[in-house]
C-alpha positions as CSV (number, residue, x, y, z in Angstrom):
1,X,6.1,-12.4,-25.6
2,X,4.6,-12.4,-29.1
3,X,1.8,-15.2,-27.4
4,X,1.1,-12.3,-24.8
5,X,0.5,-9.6,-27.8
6,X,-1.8,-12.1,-29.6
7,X,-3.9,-13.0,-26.8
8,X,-3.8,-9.3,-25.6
9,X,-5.1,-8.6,-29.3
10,X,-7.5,-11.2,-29.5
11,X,-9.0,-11.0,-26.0
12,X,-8.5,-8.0,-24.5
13,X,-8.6,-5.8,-27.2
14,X,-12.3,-6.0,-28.3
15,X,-13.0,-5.8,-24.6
16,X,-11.4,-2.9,-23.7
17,X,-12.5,-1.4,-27.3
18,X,-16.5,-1.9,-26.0
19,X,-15.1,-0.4,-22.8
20,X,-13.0,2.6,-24.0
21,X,-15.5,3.3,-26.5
22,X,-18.8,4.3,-24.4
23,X,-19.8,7.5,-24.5
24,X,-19.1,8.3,-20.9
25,X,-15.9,7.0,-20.7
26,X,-14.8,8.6,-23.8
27,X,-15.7,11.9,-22.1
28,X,-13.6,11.7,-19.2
29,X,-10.7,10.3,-21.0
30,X,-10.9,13.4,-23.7
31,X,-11.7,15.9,-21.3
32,X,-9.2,14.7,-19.2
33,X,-6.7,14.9,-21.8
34,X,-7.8,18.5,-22.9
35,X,-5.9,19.6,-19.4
36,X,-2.5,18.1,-20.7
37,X,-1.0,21.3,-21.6
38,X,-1.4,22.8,-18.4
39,X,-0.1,19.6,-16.3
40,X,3.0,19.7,-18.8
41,X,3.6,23.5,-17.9
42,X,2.7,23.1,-14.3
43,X,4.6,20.5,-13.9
44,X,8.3,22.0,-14.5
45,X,7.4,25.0,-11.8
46,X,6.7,21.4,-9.3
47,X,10.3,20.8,-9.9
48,X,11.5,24.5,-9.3
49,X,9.4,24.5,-5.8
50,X,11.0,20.9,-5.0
51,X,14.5,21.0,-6.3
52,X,16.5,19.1,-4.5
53,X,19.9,20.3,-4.6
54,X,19.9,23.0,-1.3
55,X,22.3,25.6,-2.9
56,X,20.0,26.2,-5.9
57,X,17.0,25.9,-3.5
58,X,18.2,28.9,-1.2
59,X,18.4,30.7,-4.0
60,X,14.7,30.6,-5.0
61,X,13.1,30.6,-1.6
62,X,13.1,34.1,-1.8
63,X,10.5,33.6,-5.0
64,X,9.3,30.4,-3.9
65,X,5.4,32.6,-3.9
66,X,5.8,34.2,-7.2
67,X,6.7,30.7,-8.3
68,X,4.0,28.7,-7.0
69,X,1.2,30.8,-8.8
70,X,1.8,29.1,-12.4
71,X,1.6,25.7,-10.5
72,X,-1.6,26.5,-8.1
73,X,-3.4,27.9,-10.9
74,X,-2.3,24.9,-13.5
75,X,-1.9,21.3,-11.7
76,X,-3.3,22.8,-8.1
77,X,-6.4,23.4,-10.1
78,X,-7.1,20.7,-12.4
79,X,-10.2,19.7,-11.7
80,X,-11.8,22.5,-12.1
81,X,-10.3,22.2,-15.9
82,X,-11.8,18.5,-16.4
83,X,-14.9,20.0,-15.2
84,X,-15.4,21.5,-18.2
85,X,-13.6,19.1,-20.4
86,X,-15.5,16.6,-19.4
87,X,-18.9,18.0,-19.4
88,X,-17.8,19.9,-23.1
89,X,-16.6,16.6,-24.6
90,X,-20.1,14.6,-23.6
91,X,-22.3,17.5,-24.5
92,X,-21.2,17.2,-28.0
93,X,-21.7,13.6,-28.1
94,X,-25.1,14.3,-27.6
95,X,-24.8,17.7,-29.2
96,X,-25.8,19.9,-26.9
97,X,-24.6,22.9,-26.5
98,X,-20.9,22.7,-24.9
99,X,-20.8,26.3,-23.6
100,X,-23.7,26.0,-21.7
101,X,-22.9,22.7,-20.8
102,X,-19.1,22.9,-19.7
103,X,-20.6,26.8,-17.5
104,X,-23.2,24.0,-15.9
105,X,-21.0,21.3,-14.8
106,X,-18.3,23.9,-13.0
107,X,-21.1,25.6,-11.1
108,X,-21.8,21.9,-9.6
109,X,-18.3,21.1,-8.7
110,X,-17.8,24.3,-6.8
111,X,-21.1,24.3,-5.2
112,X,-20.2,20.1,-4.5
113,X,-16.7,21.0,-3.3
114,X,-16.1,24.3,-2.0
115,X,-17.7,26.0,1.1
116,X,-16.7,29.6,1.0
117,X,-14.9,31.1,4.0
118,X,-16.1,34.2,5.6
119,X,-13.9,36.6,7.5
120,X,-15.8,39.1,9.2
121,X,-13.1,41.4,10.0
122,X,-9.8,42.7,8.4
123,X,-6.2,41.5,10.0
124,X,-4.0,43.8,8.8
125,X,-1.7,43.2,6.4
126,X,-2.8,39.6,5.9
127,X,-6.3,39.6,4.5
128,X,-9.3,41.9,4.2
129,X,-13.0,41.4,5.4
130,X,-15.2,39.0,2.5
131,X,-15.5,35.4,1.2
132,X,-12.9,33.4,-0.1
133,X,-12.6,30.0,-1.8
134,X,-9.8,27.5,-0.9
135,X,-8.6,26.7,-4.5
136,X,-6.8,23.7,-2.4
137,X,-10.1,21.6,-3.0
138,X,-9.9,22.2,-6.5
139,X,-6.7,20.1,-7.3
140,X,-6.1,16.6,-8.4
141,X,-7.6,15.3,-5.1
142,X,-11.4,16.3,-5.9
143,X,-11.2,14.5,-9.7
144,X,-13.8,12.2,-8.4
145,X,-16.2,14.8,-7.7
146,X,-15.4,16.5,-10.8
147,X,-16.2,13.8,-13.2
148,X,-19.8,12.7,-11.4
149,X,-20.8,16.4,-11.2
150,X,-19.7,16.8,-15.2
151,X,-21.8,13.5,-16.3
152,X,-24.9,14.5,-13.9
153,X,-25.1,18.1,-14.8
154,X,-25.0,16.8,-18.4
155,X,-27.1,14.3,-18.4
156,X,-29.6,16.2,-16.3
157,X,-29.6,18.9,-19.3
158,X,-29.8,16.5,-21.5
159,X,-33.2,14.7,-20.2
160,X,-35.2,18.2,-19.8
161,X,-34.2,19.2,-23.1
162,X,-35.2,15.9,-24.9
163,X,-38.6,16.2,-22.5
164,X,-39.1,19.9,-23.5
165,X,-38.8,21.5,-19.7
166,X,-36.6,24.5,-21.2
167,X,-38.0,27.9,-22.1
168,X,-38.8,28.2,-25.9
169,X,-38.3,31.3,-27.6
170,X,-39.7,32.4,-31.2
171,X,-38.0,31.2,-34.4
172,X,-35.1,34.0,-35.2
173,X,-33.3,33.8,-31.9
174,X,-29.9,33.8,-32.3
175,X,-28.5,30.5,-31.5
176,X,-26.3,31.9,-28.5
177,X,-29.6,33.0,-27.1
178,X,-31.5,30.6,-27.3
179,X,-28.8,28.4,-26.1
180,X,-28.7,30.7,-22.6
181,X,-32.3,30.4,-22.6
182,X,-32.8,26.7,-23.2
183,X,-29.8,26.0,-20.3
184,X,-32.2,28.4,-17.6
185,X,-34.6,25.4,-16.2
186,X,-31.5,22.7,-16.2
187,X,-29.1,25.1,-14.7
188,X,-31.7,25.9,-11.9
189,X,-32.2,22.2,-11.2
190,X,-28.6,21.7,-11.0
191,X,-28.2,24.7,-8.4
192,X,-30.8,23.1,-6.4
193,X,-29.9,19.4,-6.6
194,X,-26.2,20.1,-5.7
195,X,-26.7,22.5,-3.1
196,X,-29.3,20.3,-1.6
197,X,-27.1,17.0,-1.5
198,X,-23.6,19.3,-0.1
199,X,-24.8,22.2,1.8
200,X,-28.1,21.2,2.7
201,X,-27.8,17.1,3.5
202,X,-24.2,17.7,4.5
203,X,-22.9,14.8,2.7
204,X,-19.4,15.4,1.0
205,X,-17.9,12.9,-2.3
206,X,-14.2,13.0,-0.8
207,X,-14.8,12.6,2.8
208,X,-17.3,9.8,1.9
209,X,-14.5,7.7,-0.1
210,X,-12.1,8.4,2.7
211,X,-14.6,7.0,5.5
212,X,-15.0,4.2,3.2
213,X,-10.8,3.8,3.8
214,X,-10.7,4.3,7.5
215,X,-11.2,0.4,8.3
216,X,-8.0,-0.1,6.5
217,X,-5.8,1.6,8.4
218,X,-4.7,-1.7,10.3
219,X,-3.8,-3.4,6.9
220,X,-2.2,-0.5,5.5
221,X,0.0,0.1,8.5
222,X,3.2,-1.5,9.7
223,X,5.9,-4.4,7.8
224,X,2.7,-6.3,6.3
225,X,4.0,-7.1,3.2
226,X,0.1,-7.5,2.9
227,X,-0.8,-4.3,3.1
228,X,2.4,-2.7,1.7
229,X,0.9,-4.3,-1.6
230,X,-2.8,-3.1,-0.6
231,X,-1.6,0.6,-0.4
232,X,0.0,0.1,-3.7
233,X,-2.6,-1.6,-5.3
234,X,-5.2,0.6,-4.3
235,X,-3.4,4.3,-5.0
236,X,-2.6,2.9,-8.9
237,X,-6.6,1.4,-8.8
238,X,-7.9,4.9,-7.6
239,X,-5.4,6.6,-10.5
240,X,-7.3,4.0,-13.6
241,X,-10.7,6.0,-12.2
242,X,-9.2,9.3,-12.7
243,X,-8.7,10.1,-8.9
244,X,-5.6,11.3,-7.0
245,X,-4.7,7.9,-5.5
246,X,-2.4,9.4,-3.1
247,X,-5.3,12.8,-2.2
248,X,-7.7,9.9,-1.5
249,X,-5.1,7.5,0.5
250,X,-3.5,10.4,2.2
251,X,-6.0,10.8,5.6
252,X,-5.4,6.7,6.2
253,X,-2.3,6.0,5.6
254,X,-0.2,9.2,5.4
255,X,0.0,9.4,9.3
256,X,1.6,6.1,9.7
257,X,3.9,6.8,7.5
258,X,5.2,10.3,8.9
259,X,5.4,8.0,12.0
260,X,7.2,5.2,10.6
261,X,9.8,7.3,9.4
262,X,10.0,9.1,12.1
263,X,11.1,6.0,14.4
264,X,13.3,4.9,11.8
265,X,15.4,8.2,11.7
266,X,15.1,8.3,15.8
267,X,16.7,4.7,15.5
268,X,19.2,5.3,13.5
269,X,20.5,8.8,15.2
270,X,20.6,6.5,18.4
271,X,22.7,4.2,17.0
272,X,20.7,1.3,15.2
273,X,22.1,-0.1,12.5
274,X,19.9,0.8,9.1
275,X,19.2,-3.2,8.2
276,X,17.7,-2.9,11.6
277,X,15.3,-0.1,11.9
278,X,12.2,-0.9,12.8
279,X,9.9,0.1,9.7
280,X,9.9,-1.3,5.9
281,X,7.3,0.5,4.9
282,X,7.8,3.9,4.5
283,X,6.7,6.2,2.5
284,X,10.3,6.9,0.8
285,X,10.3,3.1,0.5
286,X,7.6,3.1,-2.3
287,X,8.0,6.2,-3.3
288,X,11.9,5.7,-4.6
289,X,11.8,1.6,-5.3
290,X,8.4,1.5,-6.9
291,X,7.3,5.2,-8.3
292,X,10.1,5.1,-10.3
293,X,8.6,8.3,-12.2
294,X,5.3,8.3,-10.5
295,X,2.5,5.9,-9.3
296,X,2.4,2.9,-11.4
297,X,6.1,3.0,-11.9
298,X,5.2,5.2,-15.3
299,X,9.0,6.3,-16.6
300,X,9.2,2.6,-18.3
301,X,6.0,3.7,-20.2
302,X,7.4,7.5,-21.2
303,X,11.4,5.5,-22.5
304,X,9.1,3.0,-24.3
305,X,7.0,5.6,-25.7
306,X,10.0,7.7,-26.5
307,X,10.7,5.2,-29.0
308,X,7.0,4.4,-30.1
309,X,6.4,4.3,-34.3
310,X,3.4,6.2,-33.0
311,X,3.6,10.1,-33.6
312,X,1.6,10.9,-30.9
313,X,2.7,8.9,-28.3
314,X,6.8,9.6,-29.3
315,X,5.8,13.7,-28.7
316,X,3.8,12.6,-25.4
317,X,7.1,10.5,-24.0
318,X,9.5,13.3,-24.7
319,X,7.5,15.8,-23.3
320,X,7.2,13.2,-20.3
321,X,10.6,12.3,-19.8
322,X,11.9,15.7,-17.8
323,X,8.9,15.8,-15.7
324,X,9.2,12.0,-15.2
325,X,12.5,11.8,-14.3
326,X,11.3,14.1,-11.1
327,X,8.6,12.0,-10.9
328,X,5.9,13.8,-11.8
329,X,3.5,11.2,-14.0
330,X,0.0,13.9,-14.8
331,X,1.4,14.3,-18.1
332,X,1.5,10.6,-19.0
333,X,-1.2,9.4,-16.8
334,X,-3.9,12.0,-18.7
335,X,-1.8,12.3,-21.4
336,X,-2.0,8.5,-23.1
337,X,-4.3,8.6,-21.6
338,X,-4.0,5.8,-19.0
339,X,-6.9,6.9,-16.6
340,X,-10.1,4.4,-17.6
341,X,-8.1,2.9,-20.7
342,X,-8.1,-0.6,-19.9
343,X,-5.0,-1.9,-22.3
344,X,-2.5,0.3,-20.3
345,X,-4.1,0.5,-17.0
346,X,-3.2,-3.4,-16.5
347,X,0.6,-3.2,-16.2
348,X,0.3,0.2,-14.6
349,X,-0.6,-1.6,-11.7
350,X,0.6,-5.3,-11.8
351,X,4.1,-3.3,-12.7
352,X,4.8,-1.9,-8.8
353,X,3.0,-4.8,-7.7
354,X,6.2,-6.5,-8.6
355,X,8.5,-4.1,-8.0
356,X,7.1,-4.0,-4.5
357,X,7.2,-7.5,-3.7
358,X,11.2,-7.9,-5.7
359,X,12.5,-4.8,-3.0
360,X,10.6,-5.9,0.2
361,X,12.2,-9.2,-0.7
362,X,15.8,-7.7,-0.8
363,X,15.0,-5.4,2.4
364,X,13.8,-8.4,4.5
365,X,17.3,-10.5,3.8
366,X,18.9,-7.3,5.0
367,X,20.9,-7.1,1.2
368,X,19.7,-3.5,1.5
369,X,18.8,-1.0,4.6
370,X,15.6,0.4,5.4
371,X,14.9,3.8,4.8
372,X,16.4,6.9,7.5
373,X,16.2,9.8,5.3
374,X,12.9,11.8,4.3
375,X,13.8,13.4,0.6
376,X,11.3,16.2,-1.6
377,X,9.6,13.3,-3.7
378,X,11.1,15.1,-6.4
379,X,14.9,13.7,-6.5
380,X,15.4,11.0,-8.8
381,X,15.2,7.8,-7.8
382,X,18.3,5.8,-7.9
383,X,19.9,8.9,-6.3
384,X,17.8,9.0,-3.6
385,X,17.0,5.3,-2.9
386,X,21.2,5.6,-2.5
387,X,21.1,8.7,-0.3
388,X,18.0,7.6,2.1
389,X,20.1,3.9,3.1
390,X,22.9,5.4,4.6
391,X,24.2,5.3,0.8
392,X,23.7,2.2,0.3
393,X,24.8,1.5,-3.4
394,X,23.2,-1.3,-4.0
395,X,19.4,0.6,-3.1
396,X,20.7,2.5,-6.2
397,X,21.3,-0.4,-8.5
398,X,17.9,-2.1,-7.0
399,X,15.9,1.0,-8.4
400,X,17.7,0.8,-11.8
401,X,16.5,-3.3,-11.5
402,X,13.1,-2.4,-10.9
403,X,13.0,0.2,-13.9
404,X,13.7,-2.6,-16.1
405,X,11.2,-4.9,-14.6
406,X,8.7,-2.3,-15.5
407,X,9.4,-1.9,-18.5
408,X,9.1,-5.1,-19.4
409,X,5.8,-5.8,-18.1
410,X,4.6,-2.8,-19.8
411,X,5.9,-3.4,-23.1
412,X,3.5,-6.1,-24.8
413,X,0.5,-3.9,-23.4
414,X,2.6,-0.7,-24.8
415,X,2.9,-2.7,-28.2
416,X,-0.8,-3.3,-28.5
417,X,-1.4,0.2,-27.8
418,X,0.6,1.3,-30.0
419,X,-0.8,-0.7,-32.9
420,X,-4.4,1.0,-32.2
421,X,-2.5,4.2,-31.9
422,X,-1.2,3.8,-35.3
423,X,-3.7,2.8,-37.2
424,X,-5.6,5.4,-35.9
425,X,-3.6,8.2,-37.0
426,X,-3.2,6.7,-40.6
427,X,-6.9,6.5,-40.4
428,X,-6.8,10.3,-39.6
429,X,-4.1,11.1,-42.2
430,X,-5.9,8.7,-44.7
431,X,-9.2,11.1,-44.1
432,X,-7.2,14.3,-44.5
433,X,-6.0,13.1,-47.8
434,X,-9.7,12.8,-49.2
435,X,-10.6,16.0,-47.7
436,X,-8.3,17.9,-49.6
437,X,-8.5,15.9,-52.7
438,X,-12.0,16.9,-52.9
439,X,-11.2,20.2,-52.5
């Protein structure tokens, strides 16, 4: 282990330090990051709308509306968030003005992502004539879009105010005029470049990455151990780029899942036994014996960072842990962050590669059943791995195995993470301390 930290130190760490350290990289992570506090808060209402005991549930259907609104308009809307974050955070590496920089970079993600609806007549009771925007579009699942409308609109800002193509005012302005003024040419340009390539040209950043996927769907489908490790592999890959692994996977391979389970709970209420249903993987099969906590099997990383000598990261893992334990992972995957950082985005996903291969392994001598039991993604794992193979209590103990596994594979990566971390906030601390000694 302490070879794997030194080569991991030696090796990978000036790497990923050239990596992590560009300038556009360093703005999505940061402005990624910036929406932490409202994935943390948004992520305990996901547990209220999902709980899975049914008594406690029946009691806050009733709300279940009131209740979503602090979700839809935290999580359901985080990439609208990043937008800016992003956009803010590179504008002031090239200082720029990050107000009018962050303004630009939304007005291209809606015009990139939303078409607004038009309803020509009232329905009573239900909605009123006017145009409305799906705030669906504007979740997790349009990230993509979000970050290469932030870094465009920037950089297009950038160039025509380094060549001059702004409007100049006399000396005196007020800086937050001239600002306004000086954004008037770059936010045209935007309007008319993103407008052209979505509403004009048709062609839409989501759909385009999902046509990309459609080819797979053979792979992804069926007991392929194969492509059960494909699916996996590329939902943690589209995570490290800051995209909603399972939003972009979800119109391939979300079908043949309802499906799959589907026949296995139609097998198993006929009378097949559940070591002989006819479908391994299932959704609920990676989502309870690999997301243990989320893609990329992330509650190992929140217990290890729990325990971190890092101040940071000990805060981050117990704010994580409730949330993680429903498996919800936003708050550690932005939070480390692990999005585009190359250290922990490693065993994020060699971790459920493993798991994956360790509990199709046990499923395929028939040690444990396959899955006949669909459960809200937000029980916790060991209970429901138990509860969806006809309680089988070794699928309980597998997921417990599989935690462990994790963690393991995360920990030198965690260790050499946490060094940086470190040294990094005694830098901070360290800088602090001469700022008010000069004082």
């Amino acid at each position: 282990m302490k070879k794997l930290i030194n080569f991991l130190e030696e090796k990978v760490a000036p790497i990923a330090g050239k990596i992590s350290g560009q300038r556009h990289m360093m703005a999505v992570r940061k402005g990624l990051v910036a929406t932490m506090p409202l994935i943390i808060v948004g992520s305990f209402f996901t547990i209220f709308n999902n709980f899975p005991i049914d008594s406690i549930k029946a009691l806050i259907d009733p709300y279940m509306d009131i209740l979503d609104i602090p979700f839809r308009f935290t999580v359901g809307v985080m990439a609208l968030y990043a937008t800016y974050g992003i956009a803010a955070t590179l504008a002031e590496s090239y200082k720029l003005d990050t107000l009018s920089s962050g303004m630009m970079a939304v007005l291209a993600f809606l015009i990139t992502t939303i078409k607004p609806i038009r309803v020509l007549e009232d329905v009573d009771g239900v909605i009123t004539a006017g145009r409305y925007l799906n705030i669906g579009s504007l979740s997790a699942s349009s990230l993509f879009g979000a970050i290469v409308t932030a870094l465009i609109s920037v950089e297009i800002y950038r160039f025509m105010k380094e060549r001059n193509f702004t409007i100049k005012l006399p000396a005196g302005v007020p800086p937050e005029v001239l600002n306004s003024f000086i954004a008037l040419i770059p936010t045209l340009v935007v309007i008319l470049l993103f407008w052209t390539i979505r509403h004009i040209l048709g062609f839409d950043l989501n759909a385009f990455l999902s046509s990309l996927l459609m080819p797979l769907k053979n792979i992804l489908a069926g007991n392929s151990l194969a492509g059960g490790l494909l699916t996996v592999f590329l939902i943690c890959f589209f995570w490290l780029l800051g995209i909603h692994g399972p939003a972009i996977m979800a119109p391939v391979i979300r079908p043949f899942w309802d499906i799959s389970i589907a026949e296995n709970m139609d097998a198993f209420t006929a009378g097949v036994a559940a070591t002989e249903l006819p479908n391994i993987f299932t959704e609920q099969f990676i989502q309870w014996f690999v997301w243990i906590g989320g893609a990329g099997t992330t509650l190992a990383l929140v217990v290890l960072f729990m325990f971190s000598k890092s101040n940071y990261y000990k805060s981050l893992g117990k704010l994580s842990f409730l949330p993680g334990l429903f498996n919800i992972n936003e708050p550690i995957i932005f939070g480390a962050p692990i999005v585009m950082n190359p250290i922990l985005g490693i065993p994020f996903v060699i971790a459920p590669l493993v798991t994956t291969i360790l509990a199709y392994a046990v499923t395929i001598t028939d040690i444990i059943p396959r899955m006949m039991m669909k459960l809200p993604f937000t029980m916790i794992s060991p209970i429901a791995a138990w509860m969806s193979t006809e309680w089988n209590v070794f699928a309980g103990i597998l997921v417990i195995i599989n935690f462990f596994i994790a963690m393991i594979i995360y920990y030198p990566f965690f260790k050499l993470a946490e060094k940086q971390q470190v040294q990094k906030e005694e830098e901070e601390l360290a800088a602090e301390a001469a700022r008010e000694a000069s004082k």
